[in-house]
GUTIFI-937909 format. One record per residue (C-alpha): residue number from 1; x, y, z. Coordinates in nm, 3 decimals, always signed. Layout:
BEGIN
+-----+---------+---------+---------+
:   i :       u :       v :       w :
+-----+---------+---------+---------+
: NUM :       X :       Y :       Z :
...
+-----+---------+---------+---------+
END
This chain:
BEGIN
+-----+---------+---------+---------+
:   i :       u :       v :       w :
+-----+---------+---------+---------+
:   1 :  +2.447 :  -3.105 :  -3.341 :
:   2 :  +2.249 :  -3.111 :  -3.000 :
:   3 :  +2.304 :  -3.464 :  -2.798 :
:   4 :  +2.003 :  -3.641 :  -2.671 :
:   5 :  +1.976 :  -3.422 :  -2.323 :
:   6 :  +2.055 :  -3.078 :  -2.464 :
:   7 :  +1.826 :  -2.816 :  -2.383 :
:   8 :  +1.814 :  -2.433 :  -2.510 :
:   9 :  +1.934 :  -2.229 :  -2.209 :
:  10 :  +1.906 :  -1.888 :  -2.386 :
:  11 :  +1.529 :  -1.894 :  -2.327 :
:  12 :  +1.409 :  -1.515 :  -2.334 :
:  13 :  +1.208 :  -1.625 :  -2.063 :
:  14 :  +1.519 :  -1.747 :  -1.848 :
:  15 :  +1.644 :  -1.335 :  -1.870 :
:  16 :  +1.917 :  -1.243 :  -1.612 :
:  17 :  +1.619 :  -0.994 :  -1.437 :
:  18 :  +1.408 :  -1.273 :  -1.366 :
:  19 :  +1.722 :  -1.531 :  -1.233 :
:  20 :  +1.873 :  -1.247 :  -0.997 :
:  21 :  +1.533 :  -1.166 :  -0.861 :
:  22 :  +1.508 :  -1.530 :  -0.737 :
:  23 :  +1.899 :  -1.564 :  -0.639 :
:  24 :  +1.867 :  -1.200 :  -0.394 :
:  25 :  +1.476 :  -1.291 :  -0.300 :
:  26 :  +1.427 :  -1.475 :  +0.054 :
:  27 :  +1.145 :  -1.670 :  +0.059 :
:  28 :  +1.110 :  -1.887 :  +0.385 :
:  29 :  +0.864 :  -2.124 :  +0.218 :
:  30 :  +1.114 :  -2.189 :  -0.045 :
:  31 :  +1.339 :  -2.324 :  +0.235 :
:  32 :  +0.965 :  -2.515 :  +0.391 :
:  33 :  +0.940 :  -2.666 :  +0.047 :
:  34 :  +1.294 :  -2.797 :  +0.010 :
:  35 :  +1.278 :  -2.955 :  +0.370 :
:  36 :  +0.898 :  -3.155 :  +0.280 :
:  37 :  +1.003 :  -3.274 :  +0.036 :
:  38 :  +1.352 :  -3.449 :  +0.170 :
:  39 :  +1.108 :  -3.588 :  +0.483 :
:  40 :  +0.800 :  -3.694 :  +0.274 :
:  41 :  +1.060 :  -3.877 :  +0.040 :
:  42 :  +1.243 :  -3.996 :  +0.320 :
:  43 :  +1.613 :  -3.867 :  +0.197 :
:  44 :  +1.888 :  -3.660 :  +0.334 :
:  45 :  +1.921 :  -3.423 :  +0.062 :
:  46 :  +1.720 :  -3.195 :  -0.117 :
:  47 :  +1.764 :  -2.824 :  -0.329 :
:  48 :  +1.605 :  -2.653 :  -0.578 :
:  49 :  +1.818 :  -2.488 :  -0.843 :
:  50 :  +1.767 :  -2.247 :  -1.114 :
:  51 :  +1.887 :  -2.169 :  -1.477 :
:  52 :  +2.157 :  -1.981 :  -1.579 :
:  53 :  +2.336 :  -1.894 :  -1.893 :
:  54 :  +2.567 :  -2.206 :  -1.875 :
:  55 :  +2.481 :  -2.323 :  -1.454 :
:  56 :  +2.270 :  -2.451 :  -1.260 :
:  57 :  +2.250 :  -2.230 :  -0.956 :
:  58 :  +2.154 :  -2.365 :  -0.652 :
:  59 :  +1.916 :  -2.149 :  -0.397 :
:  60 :  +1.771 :  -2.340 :  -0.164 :
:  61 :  +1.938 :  -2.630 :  +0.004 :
:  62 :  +1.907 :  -2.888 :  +0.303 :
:  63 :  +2.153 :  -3.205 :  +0.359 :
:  64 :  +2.409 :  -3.065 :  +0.068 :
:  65 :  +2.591 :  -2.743 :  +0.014 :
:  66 :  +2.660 :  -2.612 :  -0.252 :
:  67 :  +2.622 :  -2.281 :  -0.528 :
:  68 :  +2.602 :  -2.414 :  -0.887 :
:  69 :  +2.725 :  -2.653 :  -1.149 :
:  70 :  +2.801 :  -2.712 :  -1.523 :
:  71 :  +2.480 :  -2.733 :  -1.691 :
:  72 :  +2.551 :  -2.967 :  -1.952 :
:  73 :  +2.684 :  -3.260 :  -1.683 :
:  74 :  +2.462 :  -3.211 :  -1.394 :
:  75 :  +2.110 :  -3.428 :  -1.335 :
:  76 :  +1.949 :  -3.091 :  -1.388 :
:  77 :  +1.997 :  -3.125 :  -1.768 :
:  78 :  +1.838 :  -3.453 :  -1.767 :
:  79 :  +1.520 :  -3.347 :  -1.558 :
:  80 :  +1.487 :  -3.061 :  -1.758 :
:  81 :  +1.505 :  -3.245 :  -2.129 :
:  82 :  +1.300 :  -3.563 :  -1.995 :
:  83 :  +0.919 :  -3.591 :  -2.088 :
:  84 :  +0.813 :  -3.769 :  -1.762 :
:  85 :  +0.691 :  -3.556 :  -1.452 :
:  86 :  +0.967 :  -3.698 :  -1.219 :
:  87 :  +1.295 :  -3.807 :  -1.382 :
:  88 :  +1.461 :  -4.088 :  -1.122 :
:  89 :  +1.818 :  -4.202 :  -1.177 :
:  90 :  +2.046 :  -4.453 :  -0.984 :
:  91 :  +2.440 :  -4.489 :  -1.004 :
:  92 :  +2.386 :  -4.827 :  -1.126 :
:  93 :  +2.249 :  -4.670 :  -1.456 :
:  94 :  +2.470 :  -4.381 :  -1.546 :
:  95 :  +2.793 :  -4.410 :  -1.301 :
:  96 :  +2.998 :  -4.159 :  -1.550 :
:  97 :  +2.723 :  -3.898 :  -1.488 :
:  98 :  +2.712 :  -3.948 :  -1.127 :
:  99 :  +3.097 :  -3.930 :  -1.075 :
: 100 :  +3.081 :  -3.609 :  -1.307 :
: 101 :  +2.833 :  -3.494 :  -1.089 :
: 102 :  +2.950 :  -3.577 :  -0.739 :
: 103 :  +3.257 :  -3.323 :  -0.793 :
: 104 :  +2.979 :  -3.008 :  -0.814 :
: 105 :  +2.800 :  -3.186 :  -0.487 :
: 106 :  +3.171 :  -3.290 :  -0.299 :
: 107 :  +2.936 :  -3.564 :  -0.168 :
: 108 :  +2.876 :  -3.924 :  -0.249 :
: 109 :  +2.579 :  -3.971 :  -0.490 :
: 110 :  +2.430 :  -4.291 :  -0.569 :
: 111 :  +2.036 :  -4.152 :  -0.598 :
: 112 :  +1.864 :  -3.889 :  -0.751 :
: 113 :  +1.498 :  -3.751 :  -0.862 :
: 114 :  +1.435 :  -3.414 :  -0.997 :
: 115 :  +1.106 :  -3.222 :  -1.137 :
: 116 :  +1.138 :  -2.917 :  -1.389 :
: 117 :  +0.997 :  -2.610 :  -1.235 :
: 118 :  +0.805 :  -2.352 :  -1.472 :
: 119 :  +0.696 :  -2.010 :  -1.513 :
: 120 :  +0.322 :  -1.927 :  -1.600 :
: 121 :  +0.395 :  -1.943 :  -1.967 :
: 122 :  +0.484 :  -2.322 :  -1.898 :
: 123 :  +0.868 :  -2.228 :  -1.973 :
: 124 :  +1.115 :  -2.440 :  -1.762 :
: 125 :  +1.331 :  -2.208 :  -1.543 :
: 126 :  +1.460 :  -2.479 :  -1.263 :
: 127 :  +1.466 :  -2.803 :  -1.118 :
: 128 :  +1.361 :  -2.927 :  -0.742 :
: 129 :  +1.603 :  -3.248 :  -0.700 :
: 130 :  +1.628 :  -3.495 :  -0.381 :
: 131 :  +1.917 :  -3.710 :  -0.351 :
: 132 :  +2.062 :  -4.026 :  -0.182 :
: 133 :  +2.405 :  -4.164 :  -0.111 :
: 134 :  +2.221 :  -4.495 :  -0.117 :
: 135 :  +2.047 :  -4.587 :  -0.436 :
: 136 :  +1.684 :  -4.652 :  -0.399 :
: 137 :  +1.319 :  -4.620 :  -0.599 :
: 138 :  +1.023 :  -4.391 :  -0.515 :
: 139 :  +0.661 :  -4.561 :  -0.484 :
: 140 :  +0.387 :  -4.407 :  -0.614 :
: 141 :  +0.265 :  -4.188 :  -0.304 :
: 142 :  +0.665 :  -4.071 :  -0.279 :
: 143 :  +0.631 :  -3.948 :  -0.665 :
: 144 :  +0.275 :  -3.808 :  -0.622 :
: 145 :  +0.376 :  -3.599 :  -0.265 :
: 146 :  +0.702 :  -3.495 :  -0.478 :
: 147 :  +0.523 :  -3.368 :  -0.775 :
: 148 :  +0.277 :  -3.210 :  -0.575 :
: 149 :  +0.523 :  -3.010 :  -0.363 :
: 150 :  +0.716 :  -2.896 :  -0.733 :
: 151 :  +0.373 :  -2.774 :  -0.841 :
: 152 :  +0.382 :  -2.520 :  -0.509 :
: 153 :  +0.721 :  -2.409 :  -0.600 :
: 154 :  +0.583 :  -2.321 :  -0.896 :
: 155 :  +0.324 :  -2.149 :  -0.759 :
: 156 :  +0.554 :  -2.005 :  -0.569 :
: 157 :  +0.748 :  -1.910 :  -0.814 :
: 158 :  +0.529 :  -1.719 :  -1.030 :
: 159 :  +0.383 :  -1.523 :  -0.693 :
: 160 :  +0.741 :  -1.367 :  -0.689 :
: 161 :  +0.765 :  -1.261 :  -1.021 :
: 162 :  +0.398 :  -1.075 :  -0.953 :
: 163 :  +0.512 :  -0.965 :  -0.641 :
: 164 :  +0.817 :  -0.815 :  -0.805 :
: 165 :  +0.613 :  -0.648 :  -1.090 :
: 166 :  +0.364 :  -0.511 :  -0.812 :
: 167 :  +0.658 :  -0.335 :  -0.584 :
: 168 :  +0.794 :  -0.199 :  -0.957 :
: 169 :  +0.425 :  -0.052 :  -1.032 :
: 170 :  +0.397 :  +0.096 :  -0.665 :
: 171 :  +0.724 :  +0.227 :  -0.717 :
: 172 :  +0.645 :  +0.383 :  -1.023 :
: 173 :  +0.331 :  +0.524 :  -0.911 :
: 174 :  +0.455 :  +0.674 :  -0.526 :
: 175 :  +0.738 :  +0.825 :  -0.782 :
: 176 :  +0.439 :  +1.029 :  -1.007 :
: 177 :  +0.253 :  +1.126 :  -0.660 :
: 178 :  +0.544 :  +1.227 :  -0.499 :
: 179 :  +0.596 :  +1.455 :  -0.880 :
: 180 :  +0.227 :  +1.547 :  -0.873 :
: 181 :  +0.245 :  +1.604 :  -0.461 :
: 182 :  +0.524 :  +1.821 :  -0.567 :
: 183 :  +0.373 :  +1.983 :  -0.839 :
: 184 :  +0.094 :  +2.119 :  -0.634 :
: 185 :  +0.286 :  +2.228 :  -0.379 :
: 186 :  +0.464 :  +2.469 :  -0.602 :
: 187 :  +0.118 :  +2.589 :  -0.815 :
: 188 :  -0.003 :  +2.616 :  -0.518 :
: 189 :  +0.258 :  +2.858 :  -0.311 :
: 190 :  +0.318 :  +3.045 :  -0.672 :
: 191 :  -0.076 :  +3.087 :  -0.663 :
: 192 :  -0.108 :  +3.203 :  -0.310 :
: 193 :  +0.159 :  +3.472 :  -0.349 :
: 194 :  -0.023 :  +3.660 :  -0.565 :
: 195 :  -0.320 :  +3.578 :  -0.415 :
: 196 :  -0.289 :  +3.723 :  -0.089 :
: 197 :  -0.175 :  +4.057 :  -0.278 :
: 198 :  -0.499 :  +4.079 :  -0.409 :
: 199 :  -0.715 :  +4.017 :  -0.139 :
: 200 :  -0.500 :  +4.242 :  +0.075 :
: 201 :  -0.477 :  +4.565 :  -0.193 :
: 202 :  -0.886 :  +4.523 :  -0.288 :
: 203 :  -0.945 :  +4.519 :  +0.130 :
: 204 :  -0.739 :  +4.824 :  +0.103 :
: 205 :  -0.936 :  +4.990 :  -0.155 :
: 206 :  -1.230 :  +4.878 :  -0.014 :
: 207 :  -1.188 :  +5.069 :  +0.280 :
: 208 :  -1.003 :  +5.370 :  +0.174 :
: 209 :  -1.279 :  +5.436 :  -0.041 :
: 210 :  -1.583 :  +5.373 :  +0.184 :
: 211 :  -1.828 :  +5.616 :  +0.106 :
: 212 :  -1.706 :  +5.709 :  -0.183 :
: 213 :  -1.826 :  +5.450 :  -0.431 :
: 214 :  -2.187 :  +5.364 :  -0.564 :
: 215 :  -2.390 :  +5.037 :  -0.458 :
: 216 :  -2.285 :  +4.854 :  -0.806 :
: 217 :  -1.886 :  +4.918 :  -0.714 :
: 218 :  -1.899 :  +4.821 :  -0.348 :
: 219 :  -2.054 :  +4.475 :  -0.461 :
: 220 :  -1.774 :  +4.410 :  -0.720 :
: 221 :  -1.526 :  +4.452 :  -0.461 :
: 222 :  -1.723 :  +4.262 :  -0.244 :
: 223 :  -1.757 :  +4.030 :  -0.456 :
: 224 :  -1.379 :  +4.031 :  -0.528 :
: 225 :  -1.287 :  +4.023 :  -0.162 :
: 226 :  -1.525 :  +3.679 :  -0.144 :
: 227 :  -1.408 :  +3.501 :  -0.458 :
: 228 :  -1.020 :  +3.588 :  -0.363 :
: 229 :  -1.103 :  +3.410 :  -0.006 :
: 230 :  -1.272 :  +3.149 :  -0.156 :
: 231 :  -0.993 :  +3.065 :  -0.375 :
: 232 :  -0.718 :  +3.065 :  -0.104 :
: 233 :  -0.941 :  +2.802 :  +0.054 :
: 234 :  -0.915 :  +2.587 :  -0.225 :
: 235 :  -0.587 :  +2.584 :  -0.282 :
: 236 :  -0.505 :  +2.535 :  +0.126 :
: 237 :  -0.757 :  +2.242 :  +0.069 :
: 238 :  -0.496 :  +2.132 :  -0.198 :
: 239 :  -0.175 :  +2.146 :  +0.004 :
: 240 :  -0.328 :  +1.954 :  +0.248 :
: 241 :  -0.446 :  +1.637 :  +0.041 :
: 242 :  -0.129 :  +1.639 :  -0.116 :
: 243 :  +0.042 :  +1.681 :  +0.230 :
: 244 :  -0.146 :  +1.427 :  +0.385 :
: 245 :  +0.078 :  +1.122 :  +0.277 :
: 246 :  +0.356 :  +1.282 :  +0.469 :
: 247 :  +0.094 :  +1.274 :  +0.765 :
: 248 :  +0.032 :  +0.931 :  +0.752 :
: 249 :  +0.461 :  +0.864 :  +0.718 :
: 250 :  +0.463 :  +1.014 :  +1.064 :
: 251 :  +0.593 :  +0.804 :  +1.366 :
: 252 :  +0.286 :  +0.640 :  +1.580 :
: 253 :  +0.257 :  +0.770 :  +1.954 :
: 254 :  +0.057 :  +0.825 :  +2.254 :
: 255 :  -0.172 :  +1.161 :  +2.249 :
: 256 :  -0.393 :  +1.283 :  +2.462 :
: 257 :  -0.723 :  +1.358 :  +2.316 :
: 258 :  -0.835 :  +1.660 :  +2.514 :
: 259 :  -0.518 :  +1.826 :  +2.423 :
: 260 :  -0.564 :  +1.769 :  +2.029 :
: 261 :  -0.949 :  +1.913 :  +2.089 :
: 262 :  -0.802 :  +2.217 :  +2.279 :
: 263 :  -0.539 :  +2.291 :  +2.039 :
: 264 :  -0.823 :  +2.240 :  +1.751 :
: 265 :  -1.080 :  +2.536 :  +1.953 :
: 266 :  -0.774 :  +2.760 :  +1.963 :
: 267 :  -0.727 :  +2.765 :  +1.653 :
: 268 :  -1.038 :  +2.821 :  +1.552 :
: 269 :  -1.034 :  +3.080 :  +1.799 :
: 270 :  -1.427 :  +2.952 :  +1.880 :
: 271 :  -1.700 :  +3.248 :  +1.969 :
: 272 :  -1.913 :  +3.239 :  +2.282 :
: 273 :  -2.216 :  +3.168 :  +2.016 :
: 274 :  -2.037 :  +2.745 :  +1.954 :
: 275 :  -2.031 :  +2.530 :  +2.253 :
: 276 :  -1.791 :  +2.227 :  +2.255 :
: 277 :  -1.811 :  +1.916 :  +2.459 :
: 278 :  -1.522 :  +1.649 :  +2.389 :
: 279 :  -1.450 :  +1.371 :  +2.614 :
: 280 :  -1.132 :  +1.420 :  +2.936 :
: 281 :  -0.856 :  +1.269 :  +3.027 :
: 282 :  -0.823 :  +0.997 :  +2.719 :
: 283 :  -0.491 :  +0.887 :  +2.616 :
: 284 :  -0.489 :  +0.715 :  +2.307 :
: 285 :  -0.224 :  +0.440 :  +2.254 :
: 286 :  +0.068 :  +0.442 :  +1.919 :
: 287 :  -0.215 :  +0.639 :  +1.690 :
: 288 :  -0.077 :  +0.911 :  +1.434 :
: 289 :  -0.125 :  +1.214 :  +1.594 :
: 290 :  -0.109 :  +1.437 :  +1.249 :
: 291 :  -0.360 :  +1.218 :  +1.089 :
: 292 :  -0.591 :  +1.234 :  +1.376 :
: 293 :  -0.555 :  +1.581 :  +1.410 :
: 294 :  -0.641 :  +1.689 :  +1.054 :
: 295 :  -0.895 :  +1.439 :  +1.031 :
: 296 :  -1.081 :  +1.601 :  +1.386 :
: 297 :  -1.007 :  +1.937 :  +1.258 :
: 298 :  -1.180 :  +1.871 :  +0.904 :
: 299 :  -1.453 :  +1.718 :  +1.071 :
: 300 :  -1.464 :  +2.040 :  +1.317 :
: 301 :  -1.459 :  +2.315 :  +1.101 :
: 302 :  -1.713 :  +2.199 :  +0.846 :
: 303 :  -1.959 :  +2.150 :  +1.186 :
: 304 :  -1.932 :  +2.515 :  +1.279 :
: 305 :  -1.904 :  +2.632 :  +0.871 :
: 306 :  -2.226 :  +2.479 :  +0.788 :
: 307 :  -2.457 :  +2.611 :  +1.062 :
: 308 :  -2.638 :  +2.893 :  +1.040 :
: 309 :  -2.786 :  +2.889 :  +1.383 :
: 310 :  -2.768 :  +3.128 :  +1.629 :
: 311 :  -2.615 :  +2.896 :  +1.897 :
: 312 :  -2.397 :  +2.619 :  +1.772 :
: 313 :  -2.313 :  +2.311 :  +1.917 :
: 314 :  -2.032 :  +2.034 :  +1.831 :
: 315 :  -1.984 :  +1.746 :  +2.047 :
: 316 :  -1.710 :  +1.519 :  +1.986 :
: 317 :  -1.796 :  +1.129 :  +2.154 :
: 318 :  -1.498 :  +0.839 :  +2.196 :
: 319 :  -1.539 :  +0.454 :  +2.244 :
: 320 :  -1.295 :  +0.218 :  +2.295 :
: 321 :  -1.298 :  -0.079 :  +2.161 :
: 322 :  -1.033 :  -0.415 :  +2.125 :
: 323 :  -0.932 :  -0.340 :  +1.747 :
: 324 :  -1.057 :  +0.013 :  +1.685 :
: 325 :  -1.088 :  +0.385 :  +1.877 :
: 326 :  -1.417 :  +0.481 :  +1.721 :
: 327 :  -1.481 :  +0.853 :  +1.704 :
: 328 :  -1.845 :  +1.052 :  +1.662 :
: 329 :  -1.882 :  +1.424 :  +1.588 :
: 330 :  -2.215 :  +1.556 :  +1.607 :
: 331 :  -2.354 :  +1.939 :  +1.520 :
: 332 :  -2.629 :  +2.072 :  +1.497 :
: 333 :  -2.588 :  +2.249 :  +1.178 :
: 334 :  -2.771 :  +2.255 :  +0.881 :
: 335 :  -2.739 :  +1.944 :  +0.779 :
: 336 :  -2.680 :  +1.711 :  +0.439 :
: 337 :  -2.947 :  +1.607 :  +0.178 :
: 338 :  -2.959 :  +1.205 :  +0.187 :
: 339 :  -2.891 :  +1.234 :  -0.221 :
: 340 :  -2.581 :  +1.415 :  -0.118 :
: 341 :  -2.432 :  +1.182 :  +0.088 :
: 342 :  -2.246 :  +0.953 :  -0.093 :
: 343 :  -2.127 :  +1.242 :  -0.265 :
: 344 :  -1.909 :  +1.435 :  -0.027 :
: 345 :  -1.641 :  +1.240 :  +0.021 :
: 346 :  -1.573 :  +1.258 :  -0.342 :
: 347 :  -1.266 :  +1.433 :  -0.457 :
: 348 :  -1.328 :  +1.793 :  -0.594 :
: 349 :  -1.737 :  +1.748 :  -0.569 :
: 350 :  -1.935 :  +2.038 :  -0.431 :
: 351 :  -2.267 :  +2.077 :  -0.299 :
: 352 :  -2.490 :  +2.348 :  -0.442 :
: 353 :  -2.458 :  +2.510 :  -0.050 :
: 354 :  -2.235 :  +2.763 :  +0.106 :
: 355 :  -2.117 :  +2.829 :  +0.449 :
: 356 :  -2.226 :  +3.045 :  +0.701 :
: 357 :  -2.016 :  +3.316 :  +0.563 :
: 358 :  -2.117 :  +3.259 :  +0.180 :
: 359 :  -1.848 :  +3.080 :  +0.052 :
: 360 :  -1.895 :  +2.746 :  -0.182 :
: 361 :  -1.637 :  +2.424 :  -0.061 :
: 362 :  -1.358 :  +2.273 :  -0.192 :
: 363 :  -1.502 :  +1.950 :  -0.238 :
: 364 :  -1.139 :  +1.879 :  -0.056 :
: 365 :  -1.203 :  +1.865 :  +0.308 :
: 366 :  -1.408 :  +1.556 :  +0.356 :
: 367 :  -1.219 :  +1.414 :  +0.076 :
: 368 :  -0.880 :  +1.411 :  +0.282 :
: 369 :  -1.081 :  +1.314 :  +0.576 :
: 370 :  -1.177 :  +0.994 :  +0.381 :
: 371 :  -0.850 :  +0.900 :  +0.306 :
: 372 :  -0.684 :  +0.965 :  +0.614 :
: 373 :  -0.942 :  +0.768 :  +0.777 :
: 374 :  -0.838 :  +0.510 :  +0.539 :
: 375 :  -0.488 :  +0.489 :  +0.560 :
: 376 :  -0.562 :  +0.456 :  +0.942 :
: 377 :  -0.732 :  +0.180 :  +0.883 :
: 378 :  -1.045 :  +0.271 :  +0.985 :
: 379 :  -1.401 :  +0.366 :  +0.820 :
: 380 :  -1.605 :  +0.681 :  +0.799 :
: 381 :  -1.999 :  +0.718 :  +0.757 :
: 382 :  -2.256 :  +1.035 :  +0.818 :
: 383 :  -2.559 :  +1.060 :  +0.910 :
: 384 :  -2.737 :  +1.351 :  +0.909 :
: 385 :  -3.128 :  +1.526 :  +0.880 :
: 386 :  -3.169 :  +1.872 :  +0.739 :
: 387 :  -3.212 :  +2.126 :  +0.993 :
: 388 :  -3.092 :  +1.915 :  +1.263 :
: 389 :  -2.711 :  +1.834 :  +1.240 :
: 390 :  -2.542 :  +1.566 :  +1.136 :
: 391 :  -2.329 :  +1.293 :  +1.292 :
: 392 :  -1.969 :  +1.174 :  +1.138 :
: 393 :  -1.910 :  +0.804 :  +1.274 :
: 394 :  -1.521 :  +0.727 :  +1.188 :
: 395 :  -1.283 :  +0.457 :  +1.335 :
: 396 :  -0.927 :  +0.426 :  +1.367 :
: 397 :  -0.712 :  +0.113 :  +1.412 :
: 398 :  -0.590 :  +0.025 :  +1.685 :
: 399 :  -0.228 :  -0.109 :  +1.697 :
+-----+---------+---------+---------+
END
């Protein structure tokens, strides 16, 4: 038979999980709490302890020092079975409790008030105590200022238990992208294996056999050549989506912009037909040099890709600002329909265009452009007017 304070301590809610996340979590406004509420309530001691199978563990602490104590004889149990929002006790009412007690506490205990702490489903799971070596009573504005500051600790509380389940759930999901990152790494190489065998074989017979087959043959091999090309594209548009977390993992440094542009027309390997004006001598300041790179390089090749002029210009502007480097890279290529544009940064979605070369996108490039520009914490918008270029703003923050 249960005496008048006993409470049921093998609460599913009170599960080992949740009482070891709170024991090993830090929380500095734990310790804030703790320390109010011994100042508002004018006493030397204060903690806040938690439920255990058969304890009271103690977390937080200021004025007294110690790590737990029986729960059946501790002032804990009577907080926790009492109806009233704050349970007050002097030695002059109980002095077998508080000499049971004082052992736990080594300290001399003549005053004590305690609130019951609870989870979101109202289930008690601790107690927020002050104590006294001097008995003593709490007005109303000492009870109201301690009740107040429990309710927080509940709050508080319950924002670690989310906080817990949020780092499991991003854990679990940077687990399936790192799978799925890794998945499409290997499709992909096992893909472009093959791949490059049959572009390189049908460019083969292509030209060993030049002259020798009809109109209708030459454009399936053409045709073959194209879709083969086209294909490799997509799956290097893959690799680098997938890739571009492990961009944004890279260490922050200074770069020089004109050296990221240069290496960027290099590769490229730009014809005397594309002019390219970029701003000198700009060092930017702890940026991700990867990010930015891919992100200018996106940005670059779909400016000379969609242009069918004659003479092609790209001009990449810089600004400077107190919380962002702002980018701009203008063309004058063929432009984007204003339907289309809040389209294109969309994963896997394709205009009905194709570059200057014939070739359909990825629906990749401006994708990973997007979300590097993200991660950077920065924004990206277009603008753009068909047959006259378009202009991709994007920002990056500054740190």
């Amino acid at each position: 038979m249960k005496d008048d304070y006993s409470i049921e301590t093998k609460n599913p809610t009170h599960n080992s999980k949740e009482l070891k996340q709170l024991l090993s979590s830090q929380d500095n406004d734990f310790y804030q709490i703790i320390f109010l509420a011994s100042k508002l309530c004018n006493v030397p001691m204060a903690c806040m302890s938690l439920i255990g199978e058969d304890y009271m563990h103690c977390k937080y602490s200021t004025g007294i020092n110690f790590d737990k104590e029986e729960l059946r004889n501790s002032f804990s149990h009577r907080t926790l079975e009492s109806s009233n929002q704050v349970t007050v006790l002097n030695y002059s009412e109980d002095p077998v409790l508080f000499k049971q007690v004082g052992i736990s506490y080594d300290r001399d205990i003549k005053f004590y008030a305690g609130v019951s702490l609870k989870n979101n489903l109202g289930m008690k799971i601790g107690v927020l105590s002050i104590l006294d070596s001097e008995e003593r009573s709490l007005d109303g504005s000492d009870l109201k200022a301690f009740h107040a500051l429990a309710n927080q600790c509940n709050k508080l509380i319950e924002f670690s238990f989310q906080n817990q389940k949020f780092q499991e759930i991003q854990n679990s999901l940077k687990e399936k992208y790192q799978e799925l990152e890794k998945f499409a790494s290997l499709v992909s190489h096992d893909i472009k294996s093959p791949l490059a065998n049959i572009i390189s074989l049908t460019e083969l017979l292509r030209e060993e056999n030049k002259g020798k087959l009809d109109a209708e043959n030459v454009e399936y091999l053409n045709y073959l050549v194209e879709s083969s090309y086209s294909l490799r594209n997509y799956v290097d548009g893959i690799l680098v989506f997938y890739k571009s977390e492990q961009m944004l993992d890279k260490d922050y440094e200074n770069v020089n912009l004109e050296e990221i542009v240069k290496t960027i027309v290099q590769l490229f390997n730009i014809s005397t037909d594309v002019s390219m004006e970029y701003p000198k001598n700009i060092t930017l300041h702890k940026v991700n040099k990867s990010a930015l790179t891919q992100v200018l390089l996106n940005l670059v090749s779909n400016s000379l890709k969609y242009n069918n002029k004659k003479e092609r210009n790209v001009k990449i502007q810089f600004e400077d600002s107190p919380y962002y480097y702002r980018f701009k890279v203008i063309d004058n290529g063929n432009g984007i329909q204003e339907g289309d544009i809040n389209k294109i940064f969309q994963l896997f979605t394709t205009l009905d265009t194709n570059d200057r070369d014939g070739n359909p996108g990825s629906g990749i490039g401006l994708a990973t452009v997007q979300k590097l520009v993200t991660n950077m914490g920065g924004k990206i918008k277009v603008s753009s007017e068909i047959g006259k270029g378009s202009t991709f703003d994007f920002s990056v923050k500054r740190l």
